[in-house]
C-alpha positions in Angstrom: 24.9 -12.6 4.0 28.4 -11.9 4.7 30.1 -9.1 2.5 27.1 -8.6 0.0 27.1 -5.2 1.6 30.4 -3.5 0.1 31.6 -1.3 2.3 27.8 -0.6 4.2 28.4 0.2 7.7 26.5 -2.6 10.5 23.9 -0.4 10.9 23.0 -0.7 7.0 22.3 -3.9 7.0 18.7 -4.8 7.4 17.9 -5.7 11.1 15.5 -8.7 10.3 17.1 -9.9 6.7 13.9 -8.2 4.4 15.5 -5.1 2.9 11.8 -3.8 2.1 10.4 -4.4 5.6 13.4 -3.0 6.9 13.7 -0.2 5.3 10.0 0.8 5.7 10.3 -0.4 9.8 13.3 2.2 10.3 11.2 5.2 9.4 7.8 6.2 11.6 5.5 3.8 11.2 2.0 4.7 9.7 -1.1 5.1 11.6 -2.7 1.6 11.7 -5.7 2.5 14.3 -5.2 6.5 13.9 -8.5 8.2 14.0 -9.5 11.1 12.2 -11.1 13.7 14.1 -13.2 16.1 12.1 -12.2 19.2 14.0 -10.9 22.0 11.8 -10.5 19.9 8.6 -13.5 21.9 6.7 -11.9 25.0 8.0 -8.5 23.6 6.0 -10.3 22.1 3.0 -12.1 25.4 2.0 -8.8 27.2 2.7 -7.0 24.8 0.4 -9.7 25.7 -2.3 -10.3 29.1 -1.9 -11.2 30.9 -5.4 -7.6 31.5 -7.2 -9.4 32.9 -10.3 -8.2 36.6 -9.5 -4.6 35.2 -8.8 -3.8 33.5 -12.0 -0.8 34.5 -12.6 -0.2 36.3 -15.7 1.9 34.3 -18.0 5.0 36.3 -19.5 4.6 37.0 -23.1 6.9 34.5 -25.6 6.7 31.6 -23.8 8.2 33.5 -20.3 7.6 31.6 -17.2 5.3 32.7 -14.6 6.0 35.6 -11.6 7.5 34.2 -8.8 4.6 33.0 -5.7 2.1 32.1 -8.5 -0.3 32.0 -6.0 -3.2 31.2 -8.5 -2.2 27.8 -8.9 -1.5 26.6 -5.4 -4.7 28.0 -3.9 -6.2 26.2 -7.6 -4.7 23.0 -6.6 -4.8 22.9 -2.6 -2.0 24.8 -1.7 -1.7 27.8 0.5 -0.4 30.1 -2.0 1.9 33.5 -2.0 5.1 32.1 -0.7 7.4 31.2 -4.2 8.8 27.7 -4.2 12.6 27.3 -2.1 15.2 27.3 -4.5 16.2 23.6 -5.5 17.1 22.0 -8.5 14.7 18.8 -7.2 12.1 17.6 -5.6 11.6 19.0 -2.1 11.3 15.4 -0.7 14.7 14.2 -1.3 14.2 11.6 1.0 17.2 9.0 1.9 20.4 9.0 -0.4 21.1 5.8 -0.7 17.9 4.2 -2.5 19.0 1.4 -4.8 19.2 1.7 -8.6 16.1 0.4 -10.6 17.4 -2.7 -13.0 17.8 -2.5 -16.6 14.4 -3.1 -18.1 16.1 -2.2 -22.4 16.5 -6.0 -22.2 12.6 -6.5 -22.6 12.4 -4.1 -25.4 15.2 -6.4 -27.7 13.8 -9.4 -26.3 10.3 -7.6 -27.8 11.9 -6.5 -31.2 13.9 -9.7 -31.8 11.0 -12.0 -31.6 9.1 -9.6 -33.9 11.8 -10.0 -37.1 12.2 -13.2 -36.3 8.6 -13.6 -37.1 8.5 -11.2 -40.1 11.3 -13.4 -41.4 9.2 -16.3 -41.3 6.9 -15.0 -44.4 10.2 -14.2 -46.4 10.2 -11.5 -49.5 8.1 -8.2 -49.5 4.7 -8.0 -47.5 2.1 -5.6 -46.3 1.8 -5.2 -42.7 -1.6 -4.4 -41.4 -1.5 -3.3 -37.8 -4.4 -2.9 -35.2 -4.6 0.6 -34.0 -4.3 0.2 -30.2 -0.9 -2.1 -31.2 1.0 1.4 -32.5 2.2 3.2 -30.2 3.6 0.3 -28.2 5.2 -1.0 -31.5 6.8 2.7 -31.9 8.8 1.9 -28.9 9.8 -1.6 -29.6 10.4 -1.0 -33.9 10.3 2.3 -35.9 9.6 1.7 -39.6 12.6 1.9 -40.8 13.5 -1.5 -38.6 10.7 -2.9 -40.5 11.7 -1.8 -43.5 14.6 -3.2 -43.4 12.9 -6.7 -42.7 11.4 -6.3 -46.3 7.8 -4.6 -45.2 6.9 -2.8 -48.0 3.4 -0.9 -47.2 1.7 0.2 -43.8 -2.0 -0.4 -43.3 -4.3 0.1 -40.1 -6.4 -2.6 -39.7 -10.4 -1.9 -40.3 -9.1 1.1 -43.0 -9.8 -1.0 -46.3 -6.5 -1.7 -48.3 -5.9 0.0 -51.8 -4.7 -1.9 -54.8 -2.1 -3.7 -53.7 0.5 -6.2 -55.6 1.9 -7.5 -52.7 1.8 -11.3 -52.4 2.2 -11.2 -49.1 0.0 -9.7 -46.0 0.8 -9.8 -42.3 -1.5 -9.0 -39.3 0.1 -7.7 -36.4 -3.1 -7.6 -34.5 -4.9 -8.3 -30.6 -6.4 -11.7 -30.4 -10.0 -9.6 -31.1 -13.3 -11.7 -32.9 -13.4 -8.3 -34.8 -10.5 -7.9 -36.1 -10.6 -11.9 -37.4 -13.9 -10.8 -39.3 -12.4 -8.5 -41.2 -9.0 -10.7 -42.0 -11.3 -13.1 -42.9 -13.2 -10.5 -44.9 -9.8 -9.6 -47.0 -9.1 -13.5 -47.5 -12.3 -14.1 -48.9 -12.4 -10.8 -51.1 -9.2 -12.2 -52.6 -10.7 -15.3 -53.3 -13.7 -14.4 -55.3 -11.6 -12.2 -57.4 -8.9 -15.1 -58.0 -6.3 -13.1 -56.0 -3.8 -15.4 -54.4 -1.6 -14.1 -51.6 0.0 -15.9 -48.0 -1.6 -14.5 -44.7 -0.2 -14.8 -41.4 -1.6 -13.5 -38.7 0.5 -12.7 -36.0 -1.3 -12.4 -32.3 -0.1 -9.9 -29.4 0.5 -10.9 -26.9 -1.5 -14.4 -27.5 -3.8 -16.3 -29.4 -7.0 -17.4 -27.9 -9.0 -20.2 -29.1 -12.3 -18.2 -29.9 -10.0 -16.5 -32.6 -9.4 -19.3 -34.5 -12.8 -21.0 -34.5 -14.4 -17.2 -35.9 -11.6 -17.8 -38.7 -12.8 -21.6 -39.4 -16.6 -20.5 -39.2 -15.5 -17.9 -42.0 -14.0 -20.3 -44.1 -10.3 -19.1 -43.8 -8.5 -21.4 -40.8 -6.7 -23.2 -43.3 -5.5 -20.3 -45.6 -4.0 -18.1 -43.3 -0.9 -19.1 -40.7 -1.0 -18.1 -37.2 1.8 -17.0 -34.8 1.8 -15.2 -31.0 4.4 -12.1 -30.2 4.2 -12.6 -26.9 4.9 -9.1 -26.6 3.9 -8.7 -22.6 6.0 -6.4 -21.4 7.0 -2.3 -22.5 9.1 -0.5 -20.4 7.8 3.5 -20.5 10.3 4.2 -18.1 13.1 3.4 -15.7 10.7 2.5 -13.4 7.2 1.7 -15.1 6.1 -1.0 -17.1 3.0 -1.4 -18.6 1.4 -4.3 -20.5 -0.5 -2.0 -22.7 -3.8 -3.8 -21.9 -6.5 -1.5 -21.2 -9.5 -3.8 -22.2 -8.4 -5.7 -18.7 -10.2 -3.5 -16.8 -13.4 -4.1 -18.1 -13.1 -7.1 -19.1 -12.3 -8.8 -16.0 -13.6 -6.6 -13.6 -17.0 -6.3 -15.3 -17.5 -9.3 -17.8 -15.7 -11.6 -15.3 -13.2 -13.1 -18.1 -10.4 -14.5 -17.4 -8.6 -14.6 -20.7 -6.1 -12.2 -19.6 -4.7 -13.7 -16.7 -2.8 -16.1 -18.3 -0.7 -13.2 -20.0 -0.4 -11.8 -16.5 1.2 -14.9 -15.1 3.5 -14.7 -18.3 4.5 -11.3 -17.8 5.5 -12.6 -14.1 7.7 -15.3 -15.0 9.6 -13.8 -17.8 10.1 -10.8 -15.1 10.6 -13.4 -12.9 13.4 -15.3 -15.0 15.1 -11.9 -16.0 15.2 -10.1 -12.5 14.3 -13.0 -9.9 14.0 -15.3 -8.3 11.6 -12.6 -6.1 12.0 -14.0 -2.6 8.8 -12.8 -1.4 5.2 -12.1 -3.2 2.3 -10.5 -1.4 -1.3 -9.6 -2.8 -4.8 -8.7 -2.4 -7.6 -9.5 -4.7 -9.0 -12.8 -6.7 -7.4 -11.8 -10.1 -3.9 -11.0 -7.8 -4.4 -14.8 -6.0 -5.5 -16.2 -9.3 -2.4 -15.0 -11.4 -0.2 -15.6 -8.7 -1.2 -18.9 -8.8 -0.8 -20.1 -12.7 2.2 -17.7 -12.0 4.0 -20.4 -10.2 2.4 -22.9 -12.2 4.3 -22.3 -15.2 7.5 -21.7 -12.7 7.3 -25.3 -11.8 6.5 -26.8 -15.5 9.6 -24.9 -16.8 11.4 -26.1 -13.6 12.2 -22.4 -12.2 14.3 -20.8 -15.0 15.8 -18.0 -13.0 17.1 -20.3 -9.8 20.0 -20.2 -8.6 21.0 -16.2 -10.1 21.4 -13.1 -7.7 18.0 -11.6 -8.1 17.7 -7.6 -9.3 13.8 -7.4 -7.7 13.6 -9.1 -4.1 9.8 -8.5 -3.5 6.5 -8.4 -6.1 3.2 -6.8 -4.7 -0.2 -7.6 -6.1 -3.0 -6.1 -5.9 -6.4 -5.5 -8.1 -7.7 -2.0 -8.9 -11.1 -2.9 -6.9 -9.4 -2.6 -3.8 -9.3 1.1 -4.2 -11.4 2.3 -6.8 -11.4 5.7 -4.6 -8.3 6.8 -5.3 -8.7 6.3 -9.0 -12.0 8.7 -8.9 -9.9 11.6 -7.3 -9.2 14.5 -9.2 -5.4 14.3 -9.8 -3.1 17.4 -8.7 0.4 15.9 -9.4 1.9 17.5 -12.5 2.6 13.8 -14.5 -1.3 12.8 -13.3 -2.9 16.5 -14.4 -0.9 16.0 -17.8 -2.1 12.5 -18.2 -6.2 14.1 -17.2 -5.7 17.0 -19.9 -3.9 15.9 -22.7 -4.1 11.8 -22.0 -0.6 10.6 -22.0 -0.2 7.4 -24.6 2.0 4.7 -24.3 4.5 7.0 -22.4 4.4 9.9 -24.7 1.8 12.7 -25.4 0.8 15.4 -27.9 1.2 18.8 -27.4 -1.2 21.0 -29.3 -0.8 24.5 -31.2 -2.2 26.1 -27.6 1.2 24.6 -25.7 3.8 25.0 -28.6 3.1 28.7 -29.5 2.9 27.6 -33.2 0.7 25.9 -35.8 1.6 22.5 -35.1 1.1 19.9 -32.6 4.8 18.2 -31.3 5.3 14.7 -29.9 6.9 14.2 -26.7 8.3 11.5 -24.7 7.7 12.0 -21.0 10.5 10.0 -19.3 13.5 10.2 -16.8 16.0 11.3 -19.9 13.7 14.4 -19.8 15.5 16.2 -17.3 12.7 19.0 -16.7 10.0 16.4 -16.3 11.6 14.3 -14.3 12.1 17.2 -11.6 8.6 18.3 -12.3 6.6 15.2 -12.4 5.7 14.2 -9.1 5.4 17.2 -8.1 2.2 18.7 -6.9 1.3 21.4 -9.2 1.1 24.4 -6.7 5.0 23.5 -6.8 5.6 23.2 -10.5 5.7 27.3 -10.9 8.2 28.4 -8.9 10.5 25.5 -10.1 9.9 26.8 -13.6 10.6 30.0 -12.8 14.0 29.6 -11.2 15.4 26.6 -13.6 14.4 29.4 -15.9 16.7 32.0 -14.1 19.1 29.5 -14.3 19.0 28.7 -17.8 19.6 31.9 -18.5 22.2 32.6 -16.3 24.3 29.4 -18.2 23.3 31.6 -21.8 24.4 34.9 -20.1 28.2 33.7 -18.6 29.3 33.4 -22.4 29.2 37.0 -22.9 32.7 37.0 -20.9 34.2 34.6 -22.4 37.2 34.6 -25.0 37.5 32.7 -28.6 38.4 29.5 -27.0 36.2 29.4 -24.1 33.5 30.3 -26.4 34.0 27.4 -28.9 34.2 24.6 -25.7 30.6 26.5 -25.0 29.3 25.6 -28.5 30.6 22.6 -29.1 30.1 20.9 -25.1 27.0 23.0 -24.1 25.4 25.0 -26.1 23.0 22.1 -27.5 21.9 20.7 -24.2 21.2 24.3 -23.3 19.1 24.2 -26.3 17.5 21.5 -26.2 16.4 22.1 -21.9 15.2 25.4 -23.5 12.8 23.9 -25.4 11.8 21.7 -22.8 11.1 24.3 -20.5 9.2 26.0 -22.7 6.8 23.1 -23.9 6.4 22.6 -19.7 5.3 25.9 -19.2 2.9 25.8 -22.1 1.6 22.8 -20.8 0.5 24.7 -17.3 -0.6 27.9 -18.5 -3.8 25.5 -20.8 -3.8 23.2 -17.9 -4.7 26.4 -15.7 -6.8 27.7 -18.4 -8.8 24.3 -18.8 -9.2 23.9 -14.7 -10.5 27.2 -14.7 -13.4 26.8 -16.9 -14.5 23.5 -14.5 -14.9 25.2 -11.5 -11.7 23.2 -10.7 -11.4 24.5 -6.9 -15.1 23.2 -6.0 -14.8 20.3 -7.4 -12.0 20.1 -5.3 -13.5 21.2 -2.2 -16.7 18.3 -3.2 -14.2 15.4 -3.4 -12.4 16.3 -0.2 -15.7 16.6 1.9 -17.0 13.4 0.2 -13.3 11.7 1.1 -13.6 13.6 5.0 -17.7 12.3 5.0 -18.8 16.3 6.1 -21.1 18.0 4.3 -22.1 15.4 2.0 -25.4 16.7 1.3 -23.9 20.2 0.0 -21.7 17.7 -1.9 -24.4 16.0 -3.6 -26.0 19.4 -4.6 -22.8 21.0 -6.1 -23.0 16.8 -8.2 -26.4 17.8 -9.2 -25.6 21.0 -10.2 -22.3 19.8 -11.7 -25.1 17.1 -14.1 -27.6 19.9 -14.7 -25.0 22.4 -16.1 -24.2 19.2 -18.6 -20.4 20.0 -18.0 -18.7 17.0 -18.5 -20.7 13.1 -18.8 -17.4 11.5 -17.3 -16.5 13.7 -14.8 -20.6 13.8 -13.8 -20.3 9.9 -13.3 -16.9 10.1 -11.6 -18.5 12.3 -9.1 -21.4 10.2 -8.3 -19.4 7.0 -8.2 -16.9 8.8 -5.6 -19.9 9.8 -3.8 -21.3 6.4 -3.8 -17.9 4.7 -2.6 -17.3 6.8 0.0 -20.8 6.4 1.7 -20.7 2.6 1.3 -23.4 2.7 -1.5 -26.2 5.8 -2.1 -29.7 5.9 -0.2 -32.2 4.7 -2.9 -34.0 8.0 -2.9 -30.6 10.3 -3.7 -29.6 6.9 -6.3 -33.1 7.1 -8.4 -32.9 11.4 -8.5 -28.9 11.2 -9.3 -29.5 8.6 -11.8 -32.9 10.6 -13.1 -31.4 14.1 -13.5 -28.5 12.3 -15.6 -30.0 10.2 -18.1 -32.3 13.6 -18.6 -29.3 15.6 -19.1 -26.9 13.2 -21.2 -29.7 11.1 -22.8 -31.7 7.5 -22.0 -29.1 5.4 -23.8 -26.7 5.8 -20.7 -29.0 3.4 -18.8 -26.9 0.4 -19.6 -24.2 2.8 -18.2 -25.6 2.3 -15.1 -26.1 -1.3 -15.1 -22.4 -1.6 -15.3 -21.3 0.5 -12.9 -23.6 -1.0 -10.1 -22.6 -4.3 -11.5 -18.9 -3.4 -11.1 -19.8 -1.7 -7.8 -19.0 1.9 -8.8 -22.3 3.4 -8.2 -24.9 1.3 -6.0 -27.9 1.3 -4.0 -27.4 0.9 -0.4 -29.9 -1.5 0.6 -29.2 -3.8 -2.7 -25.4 -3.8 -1.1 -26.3 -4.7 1.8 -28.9 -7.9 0.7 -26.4 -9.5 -1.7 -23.1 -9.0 0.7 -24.7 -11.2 3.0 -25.6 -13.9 0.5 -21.8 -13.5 -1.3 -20.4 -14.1 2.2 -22.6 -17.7 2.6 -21.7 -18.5 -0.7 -17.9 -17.9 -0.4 -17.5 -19.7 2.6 -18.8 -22.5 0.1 -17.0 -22.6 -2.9 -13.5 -23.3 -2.9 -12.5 -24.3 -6.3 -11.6 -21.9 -8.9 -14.7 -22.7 -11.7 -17.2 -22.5 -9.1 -15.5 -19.0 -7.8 -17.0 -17.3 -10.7 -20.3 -17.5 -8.7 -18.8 -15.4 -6.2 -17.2 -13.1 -9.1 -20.5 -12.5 -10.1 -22.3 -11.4 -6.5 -19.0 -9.1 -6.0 -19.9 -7.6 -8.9 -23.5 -7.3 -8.9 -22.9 -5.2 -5.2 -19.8 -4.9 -3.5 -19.7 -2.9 -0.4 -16.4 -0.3 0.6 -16.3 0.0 4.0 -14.4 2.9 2.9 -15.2 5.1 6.3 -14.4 1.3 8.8 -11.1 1.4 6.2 -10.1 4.9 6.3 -10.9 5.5 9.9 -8.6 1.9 10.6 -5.3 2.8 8.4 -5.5 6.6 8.9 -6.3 7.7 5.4 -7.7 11.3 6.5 -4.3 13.1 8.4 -4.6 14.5 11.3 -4.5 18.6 10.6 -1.7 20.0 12.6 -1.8 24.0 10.9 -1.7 24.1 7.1 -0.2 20.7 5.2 2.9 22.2 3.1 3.0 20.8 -0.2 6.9 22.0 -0.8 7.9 19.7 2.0 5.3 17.1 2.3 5.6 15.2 5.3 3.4 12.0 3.7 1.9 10.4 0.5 -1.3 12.7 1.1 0.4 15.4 -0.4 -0.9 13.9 -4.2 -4.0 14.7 -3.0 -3.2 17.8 -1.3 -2.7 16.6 2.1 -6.7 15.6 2.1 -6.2 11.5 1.9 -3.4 9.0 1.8 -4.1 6.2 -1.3 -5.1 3.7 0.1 -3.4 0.9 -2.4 -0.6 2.9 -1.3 -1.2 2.7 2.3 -1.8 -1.4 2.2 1.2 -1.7 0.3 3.2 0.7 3.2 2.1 -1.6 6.0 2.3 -4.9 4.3 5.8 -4.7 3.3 6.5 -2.9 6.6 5.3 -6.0 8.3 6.5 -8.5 5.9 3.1 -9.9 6.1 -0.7 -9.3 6.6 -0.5 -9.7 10.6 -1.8 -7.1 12.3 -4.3 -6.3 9.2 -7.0 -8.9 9.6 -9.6 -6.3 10.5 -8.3 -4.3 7.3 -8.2 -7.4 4.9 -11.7 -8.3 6.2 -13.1 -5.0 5.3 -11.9 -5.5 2.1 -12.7 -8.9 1.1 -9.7 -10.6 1.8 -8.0 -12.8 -0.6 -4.9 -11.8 0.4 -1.9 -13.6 0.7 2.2 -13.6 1.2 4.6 -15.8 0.3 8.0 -16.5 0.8 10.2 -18.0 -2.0 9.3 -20.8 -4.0 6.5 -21.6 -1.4 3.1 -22.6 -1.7 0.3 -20.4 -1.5 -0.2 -20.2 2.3 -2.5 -17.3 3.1 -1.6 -15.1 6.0 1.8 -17.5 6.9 5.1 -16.6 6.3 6.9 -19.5 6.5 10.8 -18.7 6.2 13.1 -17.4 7.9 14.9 -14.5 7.7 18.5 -16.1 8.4 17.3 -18.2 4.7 16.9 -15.0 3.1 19.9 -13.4 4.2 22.1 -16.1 3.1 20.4 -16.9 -0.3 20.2 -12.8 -1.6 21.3 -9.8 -1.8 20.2 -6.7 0.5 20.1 -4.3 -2.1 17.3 -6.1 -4.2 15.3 -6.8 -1.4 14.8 -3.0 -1.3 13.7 -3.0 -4.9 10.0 -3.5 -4.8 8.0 -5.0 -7.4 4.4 -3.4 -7.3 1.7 -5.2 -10.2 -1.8 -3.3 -10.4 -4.2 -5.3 -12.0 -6.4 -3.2 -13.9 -4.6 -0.5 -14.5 -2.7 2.0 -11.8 -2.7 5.9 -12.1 -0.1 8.6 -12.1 -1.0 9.6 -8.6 -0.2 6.2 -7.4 3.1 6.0 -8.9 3.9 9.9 -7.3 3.0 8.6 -3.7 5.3 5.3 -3.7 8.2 7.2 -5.3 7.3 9.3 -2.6 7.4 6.1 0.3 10.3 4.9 -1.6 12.6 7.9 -1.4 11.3 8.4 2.4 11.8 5.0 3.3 15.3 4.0 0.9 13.0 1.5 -1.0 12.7 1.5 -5.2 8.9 0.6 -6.3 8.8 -0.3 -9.7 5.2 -0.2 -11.3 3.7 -3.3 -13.4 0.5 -2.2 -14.7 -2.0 -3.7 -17.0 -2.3 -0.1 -18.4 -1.9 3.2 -17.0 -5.5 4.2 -16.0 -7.2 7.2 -15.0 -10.8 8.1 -13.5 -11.5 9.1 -17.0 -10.6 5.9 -18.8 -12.2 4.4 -16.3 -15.8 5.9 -16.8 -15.5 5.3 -20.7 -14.6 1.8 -20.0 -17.9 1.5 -18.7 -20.4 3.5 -20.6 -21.8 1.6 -23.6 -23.0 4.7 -25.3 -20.6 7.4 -26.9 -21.1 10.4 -24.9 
């Protein structure tokens, strides 16, 4: 494409016209076939988690940062310890400089809040707003109160809290399209009618209405006195580079219940991303909810006759991929500093709490955890063995900036005040929060035996010693420390050796339900439905009739039948996979988490994500080629397509001389990268990671930002 370049140099330009494959093809390619030879690497993981209780370092009294080599925490987190972080004012990993700017996602938040008075206006004159709880946050970022104040709201409820009194004639629902919630607008409705009351209702869904929602309303007797509405609030940006959908109920209800509702907002979410950003010239994927939205996806794109042709696209590829083609590295313990904050403290809609024990004061403070913090964002990805001595010297430097006004005359000083002296301020503050934030991380991580958990999860990811393994999960159940983080070890356990023997499944599954009580026994229904935590033998029985029975169907009703064998047992492979894209590095003297050579360093140089991996290779080869071994062992599904294509498996049907002439280089380096039932913090680290190794920009598309945590309690049906 002649001149889209500026003033690149020939040797900038992408050799074979796909910026992405490129880009990743000019670095060293990954290991495809690598093995993974066990020699020294239990040596190096008991090294990496050797006991850093008696090196904690000793936090400096009012809020000082820690000594310099805090060796407690990188020997706590995988790191070799007692050498203090190089100076640098960013992440070690710098990568290449010239990795494009992400796009300008504020667009989605005013489409968002638009809509949303546009609908309030509809039900003119003062109203009550009743909002569900899990709608919030996300609304916090889209409209404050005082926006809806202005759009005559008068009072604030949270739906299922009962109103008071109220003389408003007017009440609107700003809810999910739930059967729960519509029991208890129809509840209201029908309270009001008994007493004479009359009032409107709307009811206004998000992101969708669903047909179930309005039958539960006719059954109650209420269809025809309320009016309904959809926000089709599908998209909120969290950051410059992640945006979520804010549905965490995808997870389980796909994945486990096999519904399908949700893929329809999905293939929304695509084309509105799609029509803003696009047209994306190439889409890959992996998974039947990936193929399935991907599919309606360019359904709608052909109905409303491709809204976004013909426009210099901002994103050049989209990646999809669903969560049950790694569960794995979702069970790991995170170590990253944005992952370990998200495990502790549980990071919500892009913001968390702070607590009295981080703030040094009576009171809990709200925080946004974003880019435009500019400690976090130096911090965030990297791993926590790191994140002390960083603290320590933007400290010194902090200081330093306070310390040069004490030369400084009356006019020099006021510049300082009025230019300075409140961003000082305000990075103070930051820094301090930060620093509070690790000290009751460390404290918390000590009280779990953090380091042999540690040590556990890299043996089970390694497959040594998985019988000491299993003992230190037995003892882990017996010693009742934690219900989630018992079942996230047994499930990691169970992935990673393709399924448990029957005899360690029935004493595992004893010794918990003894320990945490018999009502967790539908607990572990779903997980060996879902395929967390299964029984070898089972596995392998009802692999071998899923395979028949795929071969079989080919039409999308009748692939809920094989949706519900996947479920019931899916095997990992994980070892045939690992061993195949070189998940385990090869140790080469001790993996230095200041300079990390790979994306292993999120989990201290033990094991390379492997969504991360299949998304590496993929876009490196601008195709699945190569990968048939790897997409087998996963359970293909897996497709690329180029432009407005049809859906054509492993081909990859144009050309590169097309793409060249029809878009520009720098968005085919801007990588859109959709996880389908939810992506964690860990994942994010390790393609920013790829991304600034590789001059690439991922940016994430989740159904949620998820966790091994949020996963477990997505699954248990007791409250632990």
């Amino acid at each position: 494409m002649g001149g889209a370049g500026g003033g690149r140099s020939p040797r900038d330009e992408p050799a074979a016209g796909d910026g992405a494959a490129a880009a990743l093809r000019g670095a060293r390619p990954g290991p495809v076939t690598a093995g993974a030879g066990k020699g020294g690497r239990a040596a190096a993981a008991n090294k990496r988690a050797q006991s850093w209780l008696s090196r904690l370092p000793v936090m400096l009294r009012r809020r000082a940062l820690p000594p310099r080599g805090s060796a407690g925490a990188a020997a706590a987190f995988g790191g070799s310890g007692g050498r203090a972080a190089p100076r640098r004012p960013a992440m070690a990993f710098a990568g290449r400089r010239d990795v494009p700017e992400p796009p300008d996602f504020g667009i989605l938040k005013r489409l968002a809040r638009d809509q949303l008075i546009y609908l309030l206006e509809q039900l003119p004159g003062k109203k009550d707003l009743f909002i569900e709880a899990d709608l919030m946050s996300p609304l916090d970022r889209i409209a404050n109160v005082s926006i809806l104040k202005q759009h005559e709201v008068d009072k604030l409820y949270k739906v299922d809290s009962r109103p008071a009194l109220s003389t408003s004639d007017q009440f609107c629902f700003l809810v999910r399209p739930r059967i729960k919630t519509m029991r208890y607008i129809a509840d209201i409705v029908n309270a009001d009618k008994m007493s004479g009351r009359s009032r409107k209702y709307k009811i206004i869904f998000s992101p969708q209405k669903f047909y179930a929602c309005e039958m539960v309303l006719e059954e109650e007797g209420v269809f025809g006195d309320v009016t309904c509405d959809e926000w089709s609030f599908y998209l909120l940006p969290l950051d410059e580079d992640i945006i979520s959908m804010e549905l965490p109920e995808f997870f389980r209800d796909y994945f486990l219940e096999g519904d399908h509702r949700w893929i329809n907002s999905i293939a929304r979410a695509l084309q509105l991303l799609n029509s803003l950003y696009g047209p994306f010239s190439k889409a890959y994927g992996i998974g039947r909810c990936a193929k399935m939205s991907y599919e309606l996806w360019r359904d709608l794109e052909e109905e409303s006759e491709g809204d976004g042709q013909g426009r210099r696209p901002e994103i050049g590829n989209i990646f999809l991929m669903d969560r049950d083609t790694d569960y794995v590295t979702a069970l790991c313990s995170q170590v990253v500093y944005e992952g370990l904050v998200d495990d502790t403290f549980r990071i919500k809609c892009g913001s968390v709490d702070f607590g009295p024990d981080v703030t040094s004061s009576d009171k809990s403070i709200k925080v946004l955890l974003n880019a435009q913090d500019k400690v976090f964002s130096q911090i965030r990805n990297e791993h926590f063995s790191s994140v002390f001595g960083f603290l320590s010297q933007k400290s010194r430097n902090l200081q330093a900036q306070y310390d040069r006004r004490r030369g400084m005359d009356i006019k020099q000083m006021k510049n300082f005040v009025s230019q300075e002296l409140k961003g000082l301020k305000q990075e103070h503050r930051l820094l301090s929060l930060h620093i509070g934030a690790c000290e009751s991380i460390m404290k918390k991580k000590t009280k779990q035996d953090f380091q042999e958990m540690i040590k556990a999860e890299h043996s089970l990811l390694e497959g040594f010693d998985i019988r000491e393994s299993t003992s230190f999960i037995e003892e882990h159940i017996d010693r009742q420390v934690s219900p989630i983080e018992s079942l996230r070890l047994m499930c990691l356990l169970s992935i990673t050796e393709n399924g448990l023997v029957p005899k360690d499944y029935r004493s595992l599954k004893t010794q918990y339900l003894q320990s945490y009580g018999p009502e967790h026994l539908l607990t572990f229904h779903n997980l060996k439905r879902i395929g967390l935590l299964t029984e070898q033998s089972a596995g392998e029985t009802l692999t071998a009739v899923e395979s028949r029975v795929s071969k079989l169907v080919t039409d999308r009703a009748a692939g809920k039948i094989t949706d519900a064998f996947n479920s019931l047992a899916r095997r990992s492979n994980f070892r045939a996979i690992s061993k195949k894209l070189g998940l385990i590095p090869r140790v080469d003297g001790e993996y230095d988490l200041k300079m990390p050579r790979d994306m292993a360093y999120v989990f201290s140089g033990a094991y390379i994500p492997l969504s991360c991996k299949i998304i590496e290779q993929v876009l490196e080869r601008r195709g699945w080629l190569g990968l048939e071994e790897v997409v087998r062992l996963l359970n293909g599904n897996e497709f690329s397509v180029s432009g407005n294509a049809g859906l054509n498996g492993n081909e990859f049907s144009v050309s590169d001389s097309s793409v060249e002439d029809n878009l520009a280089w720098e968005s085919q380096r801007i990588v859109l990268a959709v996880f389908l039932g939810g992506c964690t913090f860990s994942e994010i680290a390790a393609l920013r990671f790829l991304g600034k190794e590789r001059g690439c920009k991922f940016i994430f598309l989740t159904t949620a930002i998820t966790s091994s945590a949020r996963m477990m309690e997505a699954m248990i049906e007791a409250k632990a």
